[in-house]
C-alpha atoms as a printed R data frame, in Angstrom:
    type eleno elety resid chain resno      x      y        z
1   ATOM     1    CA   UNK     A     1 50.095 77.755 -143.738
2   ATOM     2    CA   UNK     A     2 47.376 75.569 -143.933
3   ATOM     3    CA   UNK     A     3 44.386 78.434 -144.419
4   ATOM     4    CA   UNK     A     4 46.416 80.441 -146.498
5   ATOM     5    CA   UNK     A     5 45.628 80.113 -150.311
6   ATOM     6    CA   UNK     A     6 49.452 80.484 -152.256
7   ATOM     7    CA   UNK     A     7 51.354 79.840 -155.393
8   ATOM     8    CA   UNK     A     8 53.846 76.941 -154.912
9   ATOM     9    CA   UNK     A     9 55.813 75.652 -157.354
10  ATOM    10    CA   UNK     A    10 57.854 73.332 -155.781
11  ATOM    11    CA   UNK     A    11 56.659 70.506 -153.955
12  ATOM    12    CA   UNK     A    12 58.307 67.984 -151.516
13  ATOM    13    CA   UNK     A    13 57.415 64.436 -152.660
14  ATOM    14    CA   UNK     A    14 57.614 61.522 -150.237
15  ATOM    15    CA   UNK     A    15 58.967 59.588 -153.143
16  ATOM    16    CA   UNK     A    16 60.058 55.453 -151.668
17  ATOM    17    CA   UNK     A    17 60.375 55.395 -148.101
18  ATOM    18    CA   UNK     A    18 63.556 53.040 -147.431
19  ATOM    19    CA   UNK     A    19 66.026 53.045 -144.964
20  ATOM    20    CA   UNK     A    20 69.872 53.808 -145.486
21  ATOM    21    CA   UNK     A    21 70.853 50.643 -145.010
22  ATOM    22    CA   UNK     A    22 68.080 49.422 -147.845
23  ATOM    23    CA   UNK     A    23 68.705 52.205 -150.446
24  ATOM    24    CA   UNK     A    24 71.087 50.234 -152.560
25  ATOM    25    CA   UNK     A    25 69.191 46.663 -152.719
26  ATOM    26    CA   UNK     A    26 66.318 48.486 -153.312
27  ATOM    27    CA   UNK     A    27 67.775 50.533 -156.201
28  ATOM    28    CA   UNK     A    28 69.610 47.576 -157.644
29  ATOM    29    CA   UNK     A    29 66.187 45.458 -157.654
30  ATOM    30    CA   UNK     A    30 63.648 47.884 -158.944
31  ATOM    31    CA   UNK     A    31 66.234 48.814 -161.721
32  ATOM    32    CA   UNK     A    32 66.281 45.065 -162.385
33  ATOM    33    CA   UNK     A    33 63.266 45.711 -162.881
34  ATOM    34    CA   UNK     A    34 62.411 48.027 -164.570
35  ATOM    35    CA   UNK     A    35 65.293 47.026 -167.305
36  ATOM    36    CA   UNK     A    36 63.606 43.785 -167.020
37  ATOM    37    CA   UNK     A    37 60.367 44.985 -168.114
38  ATOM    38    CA   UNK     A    38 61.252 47.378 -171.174
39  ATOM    39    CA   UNK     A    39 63.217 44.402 -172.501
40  ATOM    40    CA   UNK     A    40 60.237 42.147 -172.441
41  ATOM    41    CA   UNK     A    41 57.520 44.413 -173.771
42  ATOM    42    CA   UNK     A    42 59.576 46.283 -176.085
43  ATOM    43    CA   UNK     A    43 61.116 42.878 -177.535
44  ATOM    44    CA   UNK     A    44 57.625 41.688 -177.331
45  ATOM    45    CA   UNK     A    45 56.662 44.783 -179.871
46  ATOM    46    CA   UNK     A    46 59.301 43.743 -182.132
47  ATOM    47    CA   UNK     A    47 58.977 40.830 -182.334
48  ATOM    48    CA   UNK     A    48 55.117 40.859 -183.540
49  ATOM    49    CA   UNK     A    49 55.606 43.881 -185.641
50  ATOM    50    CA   UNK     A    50 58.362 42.582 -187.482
51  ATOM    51    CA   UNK     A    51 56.962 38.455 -188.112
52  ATOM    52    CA   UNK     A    52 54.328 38.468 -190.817
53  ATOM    53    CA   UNK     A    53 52.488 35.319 -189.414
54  ATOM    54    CA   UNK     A    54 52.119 37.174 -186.133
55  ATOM    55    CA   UNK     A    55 50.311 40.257 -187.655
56  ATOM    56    CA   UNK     A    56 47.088 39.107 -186.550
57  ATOM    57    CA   UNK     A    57 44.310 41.213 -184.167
58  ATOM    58    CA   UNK     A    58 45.105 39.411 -181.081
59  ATOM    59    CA   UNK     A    59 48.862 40.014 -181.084
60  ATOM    60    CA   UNK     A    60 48.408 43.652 -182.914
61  ATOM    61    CA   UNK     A    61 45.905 44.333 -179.995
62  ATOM    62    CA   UNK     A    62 48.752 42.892 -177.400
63  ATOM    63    CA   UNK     A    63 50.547 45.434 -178.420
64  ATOM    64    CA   UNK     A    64 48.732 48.261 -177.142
65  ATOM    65    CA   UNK     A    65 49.051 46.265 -173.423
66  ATOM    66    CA   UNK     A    66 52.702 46.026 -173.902
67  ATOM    67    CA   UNK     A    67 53.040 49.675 -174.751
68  ATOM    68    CA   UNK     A    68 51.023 50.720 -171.875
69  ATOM    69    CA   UNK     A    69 53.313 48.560 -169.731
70  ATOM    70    CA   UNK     A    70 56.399 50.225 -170.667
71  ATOM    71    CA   UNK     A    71 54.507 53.845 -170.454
72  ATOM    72    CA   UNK     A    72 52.845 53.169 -166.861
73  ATOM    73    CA   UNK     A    73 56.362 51.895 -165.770
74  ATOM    74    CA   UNK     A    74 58.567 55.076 -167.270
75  ATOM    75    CA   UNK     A    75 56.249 57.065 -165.948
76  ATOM    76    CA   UNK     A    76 56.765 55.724 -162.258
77  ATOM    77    CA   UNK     A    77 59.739 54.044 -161.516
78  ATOM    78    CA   UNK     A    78 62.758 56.468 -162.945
79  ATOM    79    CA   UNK     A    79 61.873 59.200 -160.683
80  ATOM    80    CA   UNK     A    80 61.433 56.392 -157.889
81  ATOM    81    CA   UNK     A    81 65.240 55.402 -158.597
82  ATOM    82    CA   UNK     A    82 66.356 59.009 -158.920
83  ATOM    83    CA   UNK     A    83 65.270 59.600 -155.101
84  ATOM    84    CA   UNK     A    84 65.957 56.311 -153.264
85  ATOM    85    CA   UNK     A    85 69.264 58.449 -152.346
86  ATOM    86    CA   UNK     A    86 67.982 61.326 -151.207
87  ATOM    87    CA   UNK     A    87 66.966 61.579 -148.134
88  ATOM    88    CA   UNK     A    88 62.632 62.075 -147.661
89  ATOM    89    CA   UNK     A    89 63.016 65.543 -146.325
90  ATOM    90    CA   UNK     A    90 64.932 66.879 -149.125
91  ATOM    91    CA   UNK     A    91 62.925 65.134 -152.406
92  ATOM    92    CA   UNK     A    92 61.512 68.025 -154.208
93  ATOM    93    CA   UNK     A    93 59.266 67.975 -157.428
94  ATOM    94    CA   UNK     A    94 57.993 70.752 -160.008
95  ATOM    95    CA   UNK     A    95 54.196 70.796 -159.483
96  ATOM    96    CA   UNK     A    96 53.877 70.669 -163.403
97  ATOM    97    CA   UNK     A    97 56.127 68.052 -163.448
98  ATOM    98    CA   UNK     A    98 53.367 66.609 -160.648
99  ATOM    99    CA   UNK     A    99 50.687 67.276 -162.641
100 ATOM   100    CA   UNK     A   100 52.032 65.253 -165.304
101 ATOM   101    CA   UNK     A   101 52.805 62.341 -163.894
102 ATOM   102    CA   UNK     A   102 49.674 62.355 -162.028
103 ATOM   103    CA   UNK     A   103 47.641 62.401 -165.626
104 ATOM   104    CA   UNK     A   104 50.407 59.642 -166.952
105 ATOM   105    CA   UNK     A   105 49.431 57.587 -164.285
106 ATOM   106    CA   UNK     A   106 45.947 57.661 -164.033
107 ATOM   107    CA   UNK     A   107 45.974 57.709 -168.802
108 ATOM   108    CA   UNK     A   108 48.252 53.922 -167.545
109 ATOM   109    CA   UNK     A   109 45.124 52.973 -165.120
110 ATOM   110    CA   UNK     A   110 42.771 53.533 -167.274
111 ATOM   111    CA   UNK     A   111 44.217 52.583 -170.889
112 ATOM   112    CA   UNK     A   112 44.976 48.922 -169.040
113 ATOM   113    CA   UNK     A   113 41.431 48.557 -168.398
114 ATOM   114    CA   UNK     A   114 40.274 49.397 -171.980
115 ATOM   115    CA   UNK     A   115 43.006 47.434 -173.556
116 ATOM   116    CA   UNK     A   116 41.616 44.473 -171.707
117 ATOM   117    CA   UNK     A   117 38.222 45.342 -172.508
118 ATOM   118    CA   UNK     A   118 39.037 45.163 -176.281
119 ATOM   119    CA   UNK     A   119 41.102 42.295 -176.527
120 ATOM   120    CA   UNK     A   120 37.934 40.708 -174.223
121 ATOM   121    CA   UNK     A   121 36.195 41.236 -177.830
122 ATOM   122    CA   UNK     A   122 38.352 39.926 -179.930
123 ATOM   123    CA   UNK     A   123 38.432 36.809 -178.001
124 ATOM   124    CA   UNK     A   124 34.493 36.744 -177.891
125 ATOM   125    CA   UNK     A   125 34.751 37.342 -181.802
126 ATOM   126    CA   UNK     A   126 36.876 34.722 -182.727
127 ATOM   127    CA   UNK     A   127 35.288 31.836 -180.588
128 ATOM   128    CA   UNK     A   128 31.591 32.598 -180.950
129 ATOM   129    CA   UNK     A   129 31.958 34.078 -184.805
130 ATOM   130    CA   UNK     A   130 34.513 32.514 -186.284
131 ATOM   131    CA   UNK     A   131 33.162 32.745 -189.714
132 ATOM   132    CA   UNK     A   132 32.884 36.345 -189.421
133 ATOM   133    CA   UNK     A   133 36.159 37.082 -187.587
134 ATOM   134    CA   UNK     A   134 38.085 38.254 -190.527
135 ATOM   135    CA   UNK     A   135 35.584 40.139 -191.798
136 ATOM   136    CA   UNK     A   136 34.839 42.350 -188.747
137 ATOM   137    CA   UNK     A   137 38.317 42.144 -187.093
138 ATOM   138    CA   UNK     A   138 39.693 44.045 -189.767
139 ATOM   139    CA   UNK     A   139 43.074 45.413 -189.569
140 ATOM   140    CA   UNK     A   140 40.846 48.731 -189.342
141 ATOM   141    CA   UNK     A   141 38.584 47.929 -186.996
142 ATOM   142    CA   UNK     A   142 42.136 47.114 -184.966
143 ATOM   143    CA   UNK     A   143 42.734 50.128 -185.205
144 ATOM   144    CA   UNK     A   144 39.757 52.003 -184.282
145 ATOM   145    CA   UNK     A   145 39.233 49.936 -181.436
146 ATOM   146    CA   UNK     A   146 43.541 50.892 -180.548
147 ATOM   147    CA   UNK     A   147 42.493 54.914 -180.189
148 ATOM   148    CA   UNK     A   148 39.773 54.086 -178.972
149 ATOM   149    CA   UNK     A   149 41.064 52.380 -175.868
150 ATOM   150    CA   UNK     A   150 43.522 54.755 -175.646
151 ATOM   151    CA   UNK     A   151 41.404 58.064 -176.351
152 ATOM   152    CA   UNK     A   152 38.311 57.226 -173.913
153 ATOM   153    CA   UNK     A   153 40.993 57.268 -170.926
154 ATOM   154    CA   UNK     A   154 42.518 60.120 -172.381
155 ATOM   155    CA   UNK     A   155 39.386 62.140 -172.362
156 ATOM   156    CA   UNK     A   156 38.387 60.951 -169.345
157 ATOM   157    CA   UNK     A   157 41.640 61.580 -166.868
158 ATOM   158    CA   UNK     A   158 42.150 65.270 -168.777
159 ATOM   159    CA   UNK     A   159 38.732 65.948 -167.040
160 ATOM   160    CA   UNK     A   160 39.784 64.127 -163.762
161 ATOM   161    CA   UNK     A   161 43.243 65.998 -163.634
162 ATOM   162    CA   UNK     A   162 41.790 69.044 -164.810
163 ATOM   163    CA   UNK     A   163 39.340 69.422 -161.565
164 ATOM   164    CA   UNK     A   164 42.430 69.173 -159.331
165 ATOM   165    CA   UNK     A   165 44.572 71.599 -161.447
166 ATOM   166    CA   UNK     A   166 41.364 74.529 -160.845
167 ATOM   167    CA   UNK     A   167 41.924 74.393 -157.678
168 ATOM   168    CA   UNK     A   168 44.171 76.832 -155.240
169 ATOM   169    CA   UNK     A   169 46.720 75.276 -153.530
170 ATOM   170    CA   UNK     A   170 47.914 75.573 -149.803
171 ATOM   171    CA   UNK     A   171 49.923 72.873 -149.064
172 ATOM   172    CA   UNK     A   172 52.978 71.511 -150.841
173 ATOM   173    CA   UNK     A   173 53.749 68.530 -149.225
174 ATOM   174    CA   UNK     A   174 52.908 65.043 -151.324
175 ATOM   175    CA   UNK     A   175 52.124 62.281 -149.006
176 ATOM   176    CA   UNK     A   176 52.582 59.667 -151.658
177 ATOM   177    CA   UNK     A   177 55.762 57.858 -153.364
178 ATOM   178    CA   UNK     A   178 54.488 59.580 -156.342
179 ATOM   179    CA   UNK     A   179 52.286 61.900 -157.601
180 ATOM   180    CA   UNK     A   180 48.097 61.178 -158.498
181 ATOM   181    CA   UNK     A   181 44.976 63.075 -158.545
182 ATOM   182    CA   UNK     A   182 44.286 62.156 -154.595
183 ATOM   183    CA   UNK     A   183 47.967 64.346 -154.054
184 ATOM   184    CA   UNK     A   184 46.645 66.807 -156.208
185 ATOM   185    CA   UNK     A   185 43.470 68.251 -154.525
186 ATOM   186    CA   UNK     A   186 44.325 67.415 -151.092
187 ATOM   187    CA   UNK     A   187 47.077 70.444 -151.947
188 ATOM   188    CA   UNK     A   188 43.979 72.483 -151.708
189 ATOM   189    CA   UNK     A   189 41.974 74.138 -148.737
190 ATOM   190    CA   UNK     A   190 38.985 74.808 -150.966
191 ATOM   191    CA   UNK     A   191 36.063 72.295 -151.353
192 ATOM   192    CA   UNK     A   192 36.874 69.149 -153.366
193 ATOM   193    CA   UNK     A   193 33.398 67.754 -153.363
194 ATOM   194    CA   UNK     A   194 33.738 67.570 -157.005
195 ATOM   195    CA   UNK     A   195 36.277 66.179 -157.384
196 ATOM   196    CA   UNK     A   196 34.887 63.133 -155.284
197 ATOM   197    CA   UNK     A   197 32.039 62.585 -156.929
198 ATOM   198    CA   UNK     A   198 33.287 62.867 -160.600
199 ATOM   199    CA   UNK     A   199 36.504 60.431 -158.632
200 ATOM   200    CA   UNK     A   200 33.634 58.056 -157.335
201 ATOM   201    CA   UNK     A   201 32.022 58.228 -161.021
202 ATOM   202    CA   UNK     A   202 35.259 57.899 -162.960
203 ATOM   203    CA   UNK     A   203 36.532 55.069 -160.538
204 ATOM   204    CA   UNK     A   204 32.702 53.008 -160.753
205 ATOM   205    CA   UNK     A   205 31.862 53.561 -164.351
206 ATOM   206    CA   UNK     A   206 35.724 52.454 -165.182
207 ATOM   207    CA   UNK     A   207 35.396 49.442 -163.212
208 ATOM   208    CA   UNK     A   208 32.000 48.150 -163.449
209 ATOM   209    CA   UNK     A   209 32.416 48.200 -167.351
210 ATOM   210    CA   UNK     A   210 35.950 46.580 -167.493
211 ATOM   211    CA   UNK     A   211 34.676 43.967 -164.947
212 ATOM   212    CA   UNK     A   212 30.968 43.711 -166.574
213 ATOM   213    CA   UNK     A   213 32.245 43.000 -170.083
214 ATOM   214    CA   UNK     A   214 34.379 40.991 -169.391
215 ATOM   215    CA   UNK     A   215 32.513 38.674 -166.940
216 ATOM   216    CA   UNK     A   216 29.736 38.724 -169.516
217 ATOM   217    CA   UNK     A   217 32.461 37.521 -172.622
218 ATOM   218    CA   UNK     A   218 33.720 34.896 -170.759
219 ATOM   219    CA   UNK     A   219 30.198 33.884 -169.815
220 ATOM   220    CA   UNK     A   220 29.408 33.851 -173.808
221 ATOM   221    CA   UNK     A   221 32.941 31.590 -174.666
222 ATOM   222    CA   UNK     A   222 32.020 29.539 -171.861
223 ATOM   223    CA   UNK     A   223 28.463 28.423 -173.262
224 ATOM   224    CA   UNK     A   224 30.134 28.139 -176.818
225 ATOM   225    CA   UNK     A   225 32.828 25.478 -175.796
226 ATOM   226    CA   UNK     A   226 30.286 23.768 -173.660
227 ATOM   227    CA   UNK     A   227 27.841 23.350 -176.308
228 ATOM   228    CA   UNK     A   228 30.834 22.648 -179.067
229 ATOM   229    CA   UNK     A   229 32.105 19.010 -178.850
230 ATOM   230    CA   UNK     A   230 34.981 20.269 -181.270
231 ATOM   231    CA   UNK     A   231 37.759 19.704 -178.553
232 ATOM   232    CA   UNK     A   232 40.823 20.996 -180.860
233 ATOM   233    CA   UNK     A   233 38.863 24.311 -181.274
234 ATOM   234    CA   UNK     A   234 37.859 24.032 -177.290
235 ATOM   235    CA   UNK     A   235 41.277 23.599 -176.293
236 ATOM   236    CA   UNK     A   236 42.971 26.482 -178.561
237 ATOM   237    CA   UNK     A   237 40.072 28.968 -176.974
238 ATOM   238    CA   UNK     A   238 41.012 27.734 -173.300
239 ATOM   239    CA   UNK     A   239 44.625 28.496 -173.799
240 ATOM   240    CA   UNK     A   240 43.996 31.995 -175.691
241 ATOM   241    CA   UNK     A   241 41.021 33.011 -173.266
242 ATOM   242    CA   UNK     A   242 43.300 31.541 -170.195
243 ATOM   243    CA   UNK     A   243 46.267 34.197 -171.060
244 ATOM   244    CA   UNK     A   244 43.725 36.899 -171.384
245 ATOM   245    CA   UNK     A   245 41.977 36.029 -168.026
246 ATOM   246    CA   UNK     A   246 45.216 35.947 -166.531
247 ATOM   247    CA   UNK     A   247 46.573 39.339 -167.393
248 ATOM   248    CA   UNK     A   248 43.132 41.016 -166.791
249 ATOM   249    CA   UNK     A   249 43.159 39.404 -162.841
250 ATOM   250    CA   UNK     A   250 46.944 40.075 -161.841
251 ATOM   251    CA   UNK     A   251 45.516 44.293 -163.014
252 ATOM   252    CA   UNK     A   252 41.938 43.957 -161.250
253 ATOM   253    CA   UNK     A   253 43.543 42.048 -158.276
254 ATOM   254    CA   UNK     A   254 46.183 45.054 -158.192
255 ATOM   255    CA   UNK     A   255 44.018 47.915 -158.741
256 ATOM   256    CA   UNK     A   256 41.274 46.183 -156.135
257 ATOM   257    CA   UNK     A   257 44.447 45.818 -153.596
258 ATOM   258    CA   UNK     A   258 45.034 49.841 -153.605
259 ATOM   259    CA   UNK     A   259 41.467 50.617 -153.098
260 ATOM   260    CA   UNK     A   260 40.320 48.243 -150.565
261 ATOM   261    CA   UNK     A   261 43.553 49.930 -148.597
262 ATOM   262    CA   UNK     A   262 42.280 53.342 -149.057
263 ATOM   263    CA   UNK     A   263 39.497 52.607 -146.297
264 ATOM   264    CA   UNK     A   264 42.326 52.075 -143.789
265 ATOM   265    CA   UNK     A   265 44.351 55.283 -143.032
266 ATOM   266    CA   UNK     A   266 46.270 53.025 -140.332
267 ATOM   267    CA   UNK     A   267 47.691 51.081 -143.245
268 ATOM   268    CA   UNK     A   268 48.534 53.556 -145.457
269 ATOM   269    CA   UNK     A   269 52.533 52.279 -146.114
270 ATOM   270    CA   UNK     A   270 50.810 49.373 -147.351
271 ATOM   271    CA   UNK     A   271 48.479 51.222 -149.832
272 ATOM   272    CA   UNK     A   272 51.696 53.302 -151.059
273 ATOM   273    CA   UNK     A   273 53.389 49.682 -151.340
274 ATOM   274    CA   UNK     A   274 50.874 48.459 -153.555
275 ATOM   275    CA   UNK     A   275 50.108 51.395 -155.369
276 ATOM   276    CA   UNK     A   276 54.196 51.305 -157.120
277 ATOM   277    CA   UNK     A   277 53.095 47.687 -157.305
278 ATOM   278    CA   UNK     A   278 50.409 48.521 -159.295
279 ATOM   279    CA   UNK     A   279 52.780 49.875 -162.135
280 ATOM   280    CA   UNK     A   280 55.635 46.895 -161.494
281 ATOM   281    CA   UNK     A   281 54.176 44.000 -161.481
282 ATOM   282    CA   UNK     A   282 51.355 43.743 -164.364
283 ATOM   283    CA   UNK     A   283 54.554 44.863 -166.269
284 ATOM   284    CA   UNK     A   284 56.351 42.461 -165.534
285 ATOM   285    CA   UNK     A   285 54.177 39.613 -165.567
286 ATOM   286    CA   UNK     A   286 52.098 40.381 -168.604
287 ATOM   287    CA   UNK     A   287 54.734 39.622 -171.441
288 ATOM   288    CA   UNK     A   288 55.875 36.597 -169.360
289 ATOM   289    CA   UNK     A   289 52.293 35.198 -169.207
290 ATOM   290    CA   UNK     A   290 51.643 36.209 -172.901
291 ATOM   291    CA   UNK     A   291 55.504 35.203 -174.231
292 ATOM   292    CA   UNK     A   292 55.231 31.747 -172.349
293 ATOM   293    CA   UNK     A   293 51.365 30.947 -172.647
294 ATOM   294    CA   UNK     A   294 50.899 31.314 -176.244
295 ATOM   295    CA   UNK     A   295 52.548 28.646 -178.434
296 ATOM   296    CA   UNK     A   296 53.432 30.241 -181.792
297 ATOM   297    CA   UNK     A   297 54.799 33.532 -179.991
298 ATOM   298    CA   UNK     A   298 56.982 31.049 -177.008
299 ATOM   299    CA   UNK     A   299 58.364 29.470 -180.761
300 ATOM   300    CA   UNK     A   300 59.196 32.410 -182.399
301 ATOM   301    CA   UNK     A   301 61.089 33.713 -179.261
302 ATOM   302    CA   UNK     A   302 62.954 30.216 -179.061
303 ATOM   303    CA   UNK     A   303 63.636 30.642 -183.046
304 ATOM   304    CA   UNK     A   304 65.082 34.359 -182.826
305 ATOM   305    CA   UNK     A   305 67.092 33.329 -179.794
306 ATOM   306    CA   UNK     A   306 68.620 30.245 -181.368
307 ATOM   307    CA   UNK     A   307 69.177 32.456 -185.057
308 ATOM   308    CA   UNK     A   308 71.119 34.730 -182.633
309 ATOM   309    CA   UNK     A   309 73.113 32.283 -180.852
310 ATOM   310    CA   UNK     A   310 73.734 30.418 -184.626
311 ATOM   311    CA   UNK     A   311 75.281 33.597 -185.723
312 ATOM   312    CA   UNK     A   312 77.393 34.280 -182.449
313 ATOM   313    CA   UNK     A   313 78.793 30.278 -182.936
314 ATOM   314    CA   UNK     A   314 79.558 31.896 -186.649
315 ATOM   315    CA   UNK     A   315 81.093 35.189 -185.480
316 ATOM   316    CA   UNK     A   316 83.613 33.512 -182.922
């Protein structure tokens, strides 16, 4: 089977490994979850799209994470729940159905790191041109800098996918909870040399950009607020640059987690582990770090939560 080049459509998927006795705490929890995070960021959404005094680039560009979240997390941790059940020998997946959650997941990798990258600027914007903010952070420039974020991954993981979709396929096992571009071409006998390097280049270029801008932005704010002695203005960029920082190390720290686990083969439950952690927690962490961190956003939730329970009292 293993030097013979067929067509196979239907792959087994190692999907969550649990035992029978774990099946149901484990489905009750990640559906917690998962309900738990479409709530936040989609209420998050809302609730900037639909108060005026929150239509500003920061929140606007917030958005974009948010969306991402609940994208990276659909994409993921349904078909997780759907097989917790089933038993690992008889979990079974489409390989276009593969395919695209493979691209999905790798469009969520990559779109979190360019989100981050462009809020990055909009924090370097506001606190080291603050005359000029409004002028350049335009509600088009918002946008533009939206598709972009969203359209460099795009273009980038079709290519990635697409070298591991050329390829012939001879195996049809997935040794992963779910499906990526490392299940992809190790379905194949052929040579995936390639697909390594343009991996290795993808993977460094991604990084090394996400990590190098923002290192060098926060370097920038940091000389700003230590030459400024304006301490209201140095205290409102520590909180704002402080939620930023924070959302952009619980990703790195995740994504670094995965790949510093891919040089031990011994280890690789723990890799699989982190990789569904990968698209849980960021999640749900990011709209509790950005709902809780950020004053006039924490007072609007506390507003549309006490309008509600005003009009409950009413109801009753």
């Amino acid at each position: 089977m293993e030097n013979i080049t067929v067509n196979i459509d239907i792959l087994k998927l190692e999907g969550l490994k649990v035992t029978p006795q774990s099946s149901i705490p484990a489905f009750i929890l990640l559906l917690l979850i998962y309900v738990f995070i479409m709530v936040s960021n989609v209420g998050l959404v809302v609730l900037i799209s639909m108060e005026r005094s929150l239509h500003q680039p920061m929140y606007l560009l917030f958005c974009n994470m948010s969306i991402n979240d609940v994208f990276g997390a659909t994409v993921i941790i349904p078909r997780l729940l759907s097989d917790v059940f089933i038993p690992i020998t008889d979990r079974y997946i489409n390989y276009i159905d593969c395919v695209v959650q493979a691209f999905c997941a790798h469009v969520y990798a990559g779109t979190t790191h360019t989100v981050l990258m462009i809020m990055a600027f909009d924090r370097y914007v506001a606190i080291c041109n603050p005359m000029r903010y409004a002028t350049i952070m335009t509600n088009r420039m918002v946008v533009n800098l939206s598709l972009s974020a969203w359209g460099v991954a795009f273009l980038q993981v079709v290519i990635l996918i697409g070298l591991s979709v050329r390829l012939s396929r001879c195996r049809w096992i997935v040794f992963n909870p779910f499906c990526d571009n490392a299940s992809l071409f190790k379905l194949s006998c052929e040579s995936v040399i390639i697909n390594n390097i343009y991996g290795l280049t993808y993977t460094v270029i991604l990084l090394s950009s996400s990590l190098g801008s923002v290192t060098l932005t926060y370097l920038r704010i940091a000389m700003v607020c230590l030459s400024s002695r304006n301490n209201v203005l140095n205290s409102r960029a520590l909180q704002t640059c402080a939620t930023h920082l924070s959302l952009y190390v619980i990703m790195f720290v995740s994504g670094a987690i995965i790949i510093f686990l891919h040089r031990f083969p011994d280890l690789s439950d723990y890799r699989k582990l982190a990789s569904i952690m990968f698209h849980v927690v960021p999640p749900a962490l990011n709209p509790i770090i950005y709902g809780l961190q950020i004053k006039i956003v924490r007072q609007k939730i506390f507003i549309m939560f006490s309008r509600n329970a005003t009009i409950m009292r009413e109801v009753k």
